[in-house]
N, C-alpha and C positions, 0 to 999 in steps of 0.2 A: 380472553384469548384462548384458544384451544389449541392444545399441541398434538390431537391427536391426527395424523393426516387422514382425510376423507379418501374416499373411492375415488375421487377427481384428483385427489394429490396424487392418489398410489398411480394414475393413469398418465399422470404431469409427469411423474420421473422416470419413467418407462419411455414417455416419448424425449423427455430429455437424455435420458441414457441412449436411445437409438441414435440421436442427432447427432450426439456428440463421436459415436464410434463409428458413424459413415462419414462426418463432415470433416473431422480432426484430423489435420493431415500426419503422416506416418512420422515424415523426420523431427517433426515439434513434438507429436507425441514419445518419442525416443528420448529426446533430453528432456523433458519433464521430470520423465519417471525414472533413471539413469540421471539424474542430477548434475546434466549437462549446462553449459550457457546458451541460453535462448535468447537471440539478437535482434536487434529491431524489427527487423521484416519479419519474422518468426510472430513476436505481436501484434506487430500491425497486421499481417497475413489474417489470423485467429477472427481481430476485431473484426476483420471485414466481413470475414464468412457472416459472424454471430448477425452483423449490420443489413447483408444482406437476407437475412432469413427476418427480421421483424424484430431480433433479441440483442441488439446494439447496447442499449441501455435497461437493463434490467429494474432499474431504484429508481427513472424518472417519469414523473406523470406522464399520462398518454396524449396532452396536449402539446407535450414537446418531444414526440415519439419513441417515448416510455412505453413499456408492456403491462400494464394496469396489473399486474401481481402482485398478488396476497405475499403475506409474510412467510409465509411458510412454501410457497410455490419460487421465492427467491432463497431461501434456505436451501428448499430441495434445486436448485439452479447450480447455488454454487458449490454442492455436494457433489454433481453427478458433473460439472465440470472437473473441478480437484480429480476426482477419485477415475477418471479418465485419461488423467496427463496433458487437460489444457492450461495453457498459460493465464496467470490472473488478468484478471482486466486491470491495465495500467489505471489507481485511481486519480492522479492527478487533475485531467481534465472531467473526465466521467461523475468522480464522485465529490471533489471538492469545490477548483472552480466553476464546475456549472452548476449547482446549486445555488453559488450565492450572485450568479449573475442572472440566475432564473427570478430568487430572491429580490437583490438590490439591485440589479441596473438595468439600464430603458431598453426602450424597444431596439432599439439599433446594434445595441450593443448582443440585446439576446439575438434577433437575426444574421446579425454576422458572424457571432462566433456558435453559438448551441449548434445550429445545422455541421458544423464543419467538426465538432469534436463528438458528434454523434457518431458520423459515417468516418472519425478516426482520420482523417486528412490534414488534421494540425494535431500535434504530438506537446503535451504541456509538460512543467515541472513548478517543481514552488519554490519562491524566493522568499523566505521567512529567514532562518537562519544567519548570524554572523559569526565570526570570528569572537568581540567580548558578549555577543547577546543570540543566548541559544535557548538553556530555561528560563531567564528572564528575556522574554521578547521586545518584552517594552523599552530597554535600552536601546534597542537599534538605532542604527548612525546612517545609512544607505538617507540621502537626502534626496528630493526632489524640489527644484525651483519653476515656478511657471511665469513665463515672459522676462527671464534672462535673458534671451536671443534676441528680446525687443518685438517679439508680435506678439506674443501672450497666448498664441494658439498652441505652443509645447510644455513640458516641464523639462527642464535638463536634468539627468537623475545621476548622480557622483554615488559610488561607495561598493562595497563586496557582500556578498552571500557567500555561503559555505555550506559542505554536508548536501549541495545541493541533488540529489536524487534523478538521474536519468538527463540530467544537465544537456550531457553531448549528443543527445536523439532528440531533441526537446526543439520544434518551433517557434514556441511561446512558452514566456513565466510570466506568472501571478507574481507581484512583487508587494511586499509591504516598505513604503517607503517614509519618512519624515516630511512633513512638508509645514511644522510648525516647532517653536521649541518653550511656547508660552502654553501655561498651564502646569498641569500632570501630564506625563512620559505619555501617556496612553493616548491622550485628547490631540496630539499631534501627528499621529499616521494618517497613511493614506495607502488605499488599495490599489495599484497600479495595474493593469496589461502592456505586458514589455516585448515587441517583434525582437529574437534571439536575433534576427538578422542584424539589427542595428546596427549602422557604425560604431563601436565604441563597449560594446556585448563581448566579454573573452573567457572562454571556459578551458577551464586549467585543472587536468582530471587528478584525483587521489587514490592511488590504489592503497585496498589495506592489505590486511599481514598475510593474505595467501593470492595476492596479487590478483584480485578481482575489483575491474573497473565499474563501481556502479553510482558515486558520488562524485561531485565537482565543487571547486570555485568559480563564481562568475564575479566577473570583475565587469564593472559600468564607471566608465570614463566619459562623461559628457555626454550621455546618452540623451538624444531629440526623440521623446513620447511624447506622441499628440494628445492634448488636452481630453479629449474622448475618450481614451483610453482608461479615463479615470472610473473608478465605479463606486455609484452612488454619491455623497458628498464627498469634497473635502476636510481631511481631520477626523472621518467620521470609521476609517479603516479598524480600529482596535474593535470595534462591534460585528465587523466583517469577517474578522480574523477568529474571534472565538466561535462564531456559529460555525466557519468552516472547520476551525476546529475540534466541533462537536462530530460531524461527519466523519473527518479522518478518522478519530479514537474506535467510531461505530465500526467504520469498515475492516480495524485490526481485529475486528470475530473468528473471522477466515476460518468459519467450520470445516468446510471443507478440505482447505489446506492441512488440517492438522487430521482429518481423520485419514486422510492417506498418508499422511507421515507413520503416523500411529500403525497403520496397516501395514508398514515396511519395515518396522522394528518387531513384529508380530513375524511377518516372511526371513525376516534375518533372524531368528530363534529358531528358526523351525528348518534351518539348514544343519546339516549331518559334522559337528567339531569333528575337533583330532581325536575325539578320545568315543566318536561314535554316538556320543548322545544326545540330541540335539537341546539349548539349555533350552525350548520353551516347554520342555518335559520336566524340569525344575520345580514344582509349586511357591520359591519363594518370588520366583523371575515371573509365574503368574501374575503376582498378587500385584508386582508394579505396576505388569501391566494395566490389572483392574483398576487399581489406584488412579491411572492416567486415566483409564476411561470414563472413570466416576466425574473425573475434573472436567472431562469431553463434555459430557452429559449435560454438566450446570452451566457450562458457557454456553452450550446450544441454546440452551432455553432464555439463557441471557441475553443474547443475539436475536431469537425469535420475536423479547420482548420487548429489544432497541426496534427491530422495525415497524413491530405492528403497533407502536408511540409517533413513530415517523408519520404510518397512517393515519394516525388520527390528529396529526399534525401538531403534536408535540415536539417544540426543539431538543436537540441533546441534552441530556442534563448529565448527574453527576453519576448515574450509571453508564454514559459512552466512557468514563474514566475507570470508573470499574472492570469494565469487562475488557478496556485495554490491558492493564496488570495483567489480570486473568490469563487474556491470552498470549502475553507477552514471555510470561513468567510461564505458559505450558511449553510454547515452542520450545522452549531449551528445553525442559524435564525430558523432554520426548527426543529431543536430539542426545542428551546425556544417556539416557537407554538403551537410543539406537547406537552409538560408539561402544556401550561395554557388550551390545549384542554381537555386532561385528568382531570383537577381541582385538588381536595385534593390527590387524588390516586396517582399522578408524585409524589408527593413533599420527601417522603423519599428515601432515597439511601444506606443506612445502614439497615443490614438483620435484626437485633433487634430491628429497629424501624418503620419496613411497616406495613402493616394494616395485623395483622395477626387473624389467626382464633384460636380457641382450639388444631385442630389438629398442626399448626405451619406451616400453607401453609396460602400463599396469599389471602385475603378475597376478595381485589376489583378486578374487572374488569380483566379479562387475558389479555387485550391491554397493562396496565397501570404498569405491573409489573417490566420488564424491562428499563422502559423510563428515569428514573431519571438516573439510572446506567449509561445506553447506552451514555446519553447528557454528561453526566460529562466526559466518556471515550473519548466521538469524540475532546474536546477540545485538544487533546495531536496534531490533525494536523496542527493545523495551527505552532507546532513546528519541527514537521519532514521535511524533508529535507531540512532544515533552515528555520528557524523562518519568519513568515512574513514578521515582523520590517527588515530584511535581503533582503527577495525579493524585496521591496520597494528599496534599497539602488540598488541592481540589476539593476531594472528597472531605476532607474534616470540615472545609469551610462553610460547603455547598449542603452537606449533611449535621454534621454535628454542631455545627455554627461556631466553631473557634477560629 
């Protein structure tokens, strides 16, 4: 693998950099970079452009109208999206279910559904998570019966999800459901596709502590999924779930995402304090910075080397666990930077208590509005797609075989 970019790379992010700052429309670029909420149609909007230009799906083969990009032409992708102010590509449908229905399931199932989550016209989310089984997946209770209703062509599926992600925008969820209780925990799932429309589908929103809607509960009362819907065998879902799980881990890289963060904690240093000096003139406030870059540096390359394994058709292994940490554990470093660089203007996170003016708009700084909010938000990663403390137990298995 080479990380040095060719003269075709440097030529690839030039023409990604143009694309992105004629095509990118004005008002999504605003909240990106102003750490606004960007709402459904704001992504959806984004996806379609990308879709209608040939770059819908960046990560999928070109038989299923993927962009046959190198590893590093997908690096520089989501580099010069990030560092632009576009929105991430929602990974639910793009990077996890379609994988493993390109993977595991028939023909029908990829023609129905691959075309429609390419061109972004069905909106997914994942139903993994419960209430008692979150790090341990394998406990989940969400049941699925087939020919309870007496034709044998549904499964009726009883039970809740939780933490579910993008829930209330969401068309369709990937569901892992029970559909056995003999055996091991494991040997009895099964990987569903659930129409959110269903009768019986209820999503019940969670705000957290600076009242940003972005998780649900979904509750399934006697939910009629068509037997079809199943993918690949039954009982066979616990094998489905960790390759997708291998993907999700990969796609928490988000080089990009973090080197513009990074670049905002560098621009908020370098604003004129009370006292006239700006602290990126500090050399101690340097060094952190460096320190953060240095940790930039080795996930890049960690990321480089999760894909170019993809290319050569290597599954995840226990470095997508690694370089989840990694990046899990940089977002906040780099959010904790960005708050002591702002000073008193980070520190509140409740809209009653920011620095407000008469009119009841934000008085400090337009950098500093967002940050408290944003930092407290990015902690929920290092719990998705299993908790750190989790990958850690991964990693000693998978590497040091305890």
């Amino acid at each position: 693998m080479d990380l040095n970019p060719s003269a075709a790379d440097r030529a690839f992010r030039d023409e990604v950099r143009s694309f992105v700052r004629a095509s990118l429309p004005a008002s999504i670029r605003d909240k990106m970079l102003h750490q606004k909420k960007v709402s459904r149609e704001d992504t959806v909007r984004w996806h379609k452009i990308l879709y209608a230009h040939g770059w819908g799906a960046p990560s999928w083969p070109v038989e299923y109208g993927g962009t046959g990009w190198t590893a590093m032409q997908r690096l520089i992708f989501d580099d010069e999206c990030a560092l632009g102010g576009a929105p991430r590509l929602v990974p639910f449908g793009h990077n996890m279910v379609a994988p493993v229905i390109m993977k595991f399931g028939n023909a029908w199932q990829k023609e129905r559904f691959l075309p429609r989550i390419l061109a972004m016209e069905e909106f997914w989310c994942q139903g993994y998570s419960e209430p008692g089984s979150g790090s341990d997946l394998a406990s989940l209770s969400t049941t699925a019966v087939r020919g309870q209703d007496g034709d044998g062509a549904h499964y009726i599926v009883n039970g809740q999800k939780t933490w579910t992600t993008l829930a209330h925008w969401a068309d369709w969820i990937f569901c892992l459901v029970r559909t056995s209780r003999e055996g091991k925990q494991q040997e009895g799932i099964s990987f569903l596709l659930i129409d959110m429309r269903t009768p019986g589908v209820t999503v019940r929103p969670i705000h957290n502590m600076h009242d940003i809607h972005h998780v649900n509960e979904v509750w399934l009362d006697n939910v009629r999924v068509p037997a079809e819907n199943l993918v690949g065998e039954e009982n066979q879902g616990w094998t489905y779930a960790k390759y997708l799980l291998g993907h999700e881990r990969s796609g928490f890289a988000q080089i990009g995402f973090h080197k513009r963060e990074l670049q905002r904690v560098k621009d908020i240093a370098r604003q004129e304090m009370a006292h006239g000096k700006p602290l990126f003139d500090d050399p101690r406030f340097r060094a952190r910075i460096a320190q953060l870059e240095i940790r930039l540096q080795a996930l890049e390359i960690m990321g480089l080397k999760l894909i170019w394994d993809q290319e050569q058709g290597k599954p995840p292994g226990p470095d997508a666990s690694i370089t989840k940490i990694f990046s899990t554990d940089l977002v906040q470093a780099i959010g904790e930077l960005a708050l002591e660089a702002a000073g008193p203007y980070a520190q509140p996170y409740q809209p009653e208590a920011q620095y407000l003016d008469f009119a009841g708009e934000f008085a400090g700084p337009p950098y500093a509005a967002g940050l408290a909010a944003t930092h407290f938000d990015n902690h929920k990663f290092t719990i998705f797609a299993g908790s750190n403390e989790i990958q850690r137990n991964i990693i000693s298995k998978m590497i040091l075989g305890l």
